[in-house]
N, C-alpha and C positions, 0 to 999 in steps of 0.2 A: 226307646228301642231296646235297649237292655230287657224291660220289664216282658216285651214280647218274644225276645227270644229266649230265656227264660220258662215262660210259658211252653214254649214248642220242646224245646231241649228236657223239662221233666215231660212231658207226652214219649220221648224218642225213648227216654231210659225207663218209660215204662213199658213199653214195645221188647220182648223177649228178642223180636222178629228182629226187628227195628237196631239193636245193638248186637246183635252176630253180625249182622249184612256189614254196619259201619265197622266194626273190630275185621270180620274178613276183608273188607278192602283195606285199608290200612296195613294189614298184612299182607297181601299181594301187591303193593308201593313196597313194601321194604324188600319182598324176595327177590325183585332184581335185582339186586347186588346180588344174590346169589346166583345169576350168571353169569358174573367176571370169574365165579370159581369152576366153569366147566372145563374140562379137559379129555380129549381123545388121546392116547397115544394105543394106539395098535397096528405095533410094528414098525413099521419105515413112517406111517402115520402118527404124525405129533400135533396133535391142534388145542390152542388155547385161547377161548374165544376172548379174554381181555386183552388179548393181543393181533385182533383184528382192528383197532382202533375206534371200538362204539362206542369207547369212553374217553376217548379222548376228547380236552377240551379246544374249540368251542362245539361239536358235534354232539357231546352227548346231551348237550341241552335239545336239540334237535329230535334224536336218538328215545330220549325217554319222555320226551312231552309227548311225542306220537304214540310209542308202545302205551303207554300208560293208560291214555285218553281210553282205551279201550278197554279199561275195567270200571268205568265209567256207570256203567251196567248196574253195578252192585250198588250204588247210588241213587240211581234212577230207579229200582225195585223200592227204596226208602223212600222216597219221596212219593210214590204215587200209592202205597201203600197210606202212607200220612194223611195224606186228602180221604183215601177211601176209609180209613176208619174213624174219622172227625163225623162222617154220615151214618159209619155203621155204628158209632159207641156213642150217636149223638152230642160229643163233645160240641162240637160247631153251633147248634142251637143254644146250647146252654154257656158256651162264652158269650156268646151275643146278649142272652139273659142278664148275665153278669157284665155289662155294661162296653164289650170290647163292640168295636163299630165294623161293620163290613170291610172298611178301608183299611182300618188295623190287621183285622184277622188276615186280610193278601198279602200287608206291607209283613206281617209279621213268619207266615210261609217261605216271601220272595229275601226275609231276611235268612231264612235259616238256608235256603241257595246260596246266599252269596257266600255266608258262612263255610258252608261245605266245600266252596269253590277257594275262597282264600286257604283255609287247611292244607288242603289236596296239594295248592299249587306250594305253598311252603316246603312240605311235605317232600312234592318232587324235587324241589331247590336244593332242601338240604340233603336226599337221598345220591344226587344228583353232584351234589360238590362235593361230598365226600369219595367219592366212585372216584370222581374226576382228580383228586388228590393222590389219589390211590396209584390209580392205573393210568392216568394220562401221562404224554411225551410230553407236555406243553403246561407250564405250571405259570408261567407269566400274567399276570397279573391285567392286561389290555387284553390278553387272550382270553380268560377264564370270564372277564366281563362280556364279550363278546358273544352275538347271537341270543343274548336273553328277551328277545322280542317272542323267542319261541314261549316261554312261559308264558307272557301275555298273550299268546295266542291259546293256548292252554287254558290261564281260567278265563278267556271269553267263551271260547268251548264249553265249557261246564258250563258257566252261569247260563248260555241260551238254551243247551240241552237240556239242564234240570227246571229251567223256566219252564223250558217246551212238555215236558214230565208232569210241571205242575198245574198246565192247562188241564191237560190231558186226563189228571183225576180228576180236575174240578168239574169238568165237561161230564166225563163217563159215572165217576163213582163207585167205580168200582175196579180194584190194583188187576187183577188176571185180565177184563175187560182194556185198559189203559193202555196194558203193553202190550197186549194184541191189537191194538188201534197202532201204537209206534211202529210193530213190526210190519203192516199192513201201511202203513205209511210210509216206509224204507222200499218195499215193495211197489208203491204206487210211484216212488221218485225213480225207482231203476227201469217202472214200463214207460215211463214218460219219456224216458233220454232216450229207449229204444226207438221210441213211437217217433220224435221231435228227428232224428240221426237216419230214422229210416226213408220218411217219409218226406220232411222239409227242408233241412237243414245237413249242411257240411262239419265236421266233427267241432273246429274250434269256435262255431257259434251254438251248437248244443251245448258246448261246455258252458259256453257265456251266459244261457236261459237259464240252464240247469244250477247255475251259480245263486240263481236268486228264490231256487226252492229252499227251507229251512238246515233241512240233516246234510244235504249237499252243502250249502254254507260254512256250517258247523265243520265237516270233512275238509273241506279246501283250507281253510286255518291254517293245517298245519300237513305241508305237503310231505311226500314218503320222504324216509329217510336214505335205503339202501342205496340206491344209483351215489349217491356220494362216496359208498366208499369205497378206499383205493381194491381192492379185488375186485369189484363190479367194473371198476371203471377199466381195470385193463382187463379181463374177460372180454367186453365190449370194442374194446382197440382190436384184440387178437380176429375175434370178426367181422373188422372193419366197418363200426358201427362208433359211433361219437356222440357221448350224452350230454349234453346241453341243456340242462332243464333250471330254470328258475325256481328256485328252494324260499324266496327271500319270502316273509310275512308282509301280506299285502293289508294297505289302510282301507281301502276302499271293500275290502274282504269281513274285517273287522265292523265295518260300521253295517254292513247287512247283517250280521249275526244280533249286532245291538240293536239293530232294530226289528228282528225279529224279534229279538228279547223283549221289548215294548209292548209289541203286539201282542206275544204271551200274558205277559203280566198283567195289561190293563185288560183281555178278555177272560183273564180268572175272573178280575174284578167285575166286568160286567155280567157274565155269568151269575157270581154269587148276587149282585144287586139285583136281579129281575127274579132270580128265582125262590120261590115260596117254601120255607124252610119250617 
């Protein structure tokens, strides 16, 4: 396993492309901390957003596993790029030459996912305790452990979406093609909910269908964060309105993403086995 990803990791640092994308996201994980340093004061207005409580622990585990997930992006442009120039620079033929086996070359792809996915989610942990050291009310130690289910829901997130990234070059072949196929696919899960909400179905069993499309999956992981905090929630009093939502990381959530994840990865696999290289 080493020996393979190894193999992927000099391909990525030969990629110009390839290491700005990974260097710029790594750097937008760390600029949030440079939100606990914003601050309004103008005039009678004083606002200091580390002191709305997004970093508090256990919330901000909550807090930045959601925001973050959303630079996700910059990852998923690397990885379908990866597949699309293994065809355009011929590399894929000529590992195969050189003795790697169809099974290696996926296992070795689906390794540099998880890779990416273990980093990331370290990444957020440590960006994330330190914050919480900083600026939280709550420094206790049962407390700071608490709600880390939300990271685990995080790198499942990743691992099924950069899986789902790696079908998707494998399929097309091509990176601008790939993530015009995702986008067109994020498009086709929001006509379906309209279609299913309009046409059959009452809203909490569209939600219930619509749970076992992939990106919808993936989303549900890791539900919003803001209705939790205390400003919204008394906002919401003041209008006579009471939020009551179920935050908690669902098992049964987690295991459709994994197995989406399955389905991704073994149809790379099939794909590359039937097709004539």
């Amino acid at each position: 396993m080493k020996r393979l990803l190894q193999i992927e990791f000099i391909k990525l640092w030969n990629s110009r492309s390839s290491r700005i994308l990974i260097l710029a996201y790594f750097i937008l994980l760390t600029s949030i901390a440079l939100v606990a340093a914003i601050k309004f004061d103008i005039g009678p207005i004083q606002f200091h957003l580390a002191e709305q409580g997004i970093f508090n622990f256990p919330y901000i585990w909550h807090f930045n596993s959601f925001i973050i997930a959303f630079f996700k992006l910059f990852l998923a442009i690397v990885i379908v790029s990866m597949m699309a120039n293994e065809y355009s620079n011929k590399t894929i033929k000529q590992n195969l030459i050189d003795g790697l086996s169809k099974k290696e070359f996926i296992l070795s792809k689906f390794l540099t996912v998880l890779t990416f996915a273990v980093v990331s989610t370290l990444f957020v942990f440590v960006v994330s305790l330190i914050l919480g050291l900083i600026y939280s009310d709550y420094n206790e130690l049962p407390i700071i452990l608490s709600d880390l289910e939300f990271l685990l829901a995080y790198f499942v997130k990743l691992v099924g979406f950069f899986s789902f990234c790696l079908f998707l070059g494998m399929l097309v072949k091509r990176s601008a093609f790939a993530l015009g196929f995702l986008i067109l696919w994020q498009v086709f899960e929001m006509i379906s909910w309209g279609f299913l909400r309009w046409k059959f179905f009452d809203e909490p069993t569209t939600e219930t269908i619509m749970g076992f499309f992939p990106l919808n999956a993936m989303f549900n992981l890791i539900e919003e964060p803001f209705s939790r905090l205390n400003a919204v929630q008394s906002v919401a009093k003041q209008v006579g309105e009471t939020l009551v939502l179920d935050y908690q990381v669902k098992g049964y959530e987690i295991l459709i993403v994994l197995a989406w994840t399955l389905i991704f990865v073994y149809g790379s696999y099939a794909l590359l086995k039937k097709r004539d290289l």
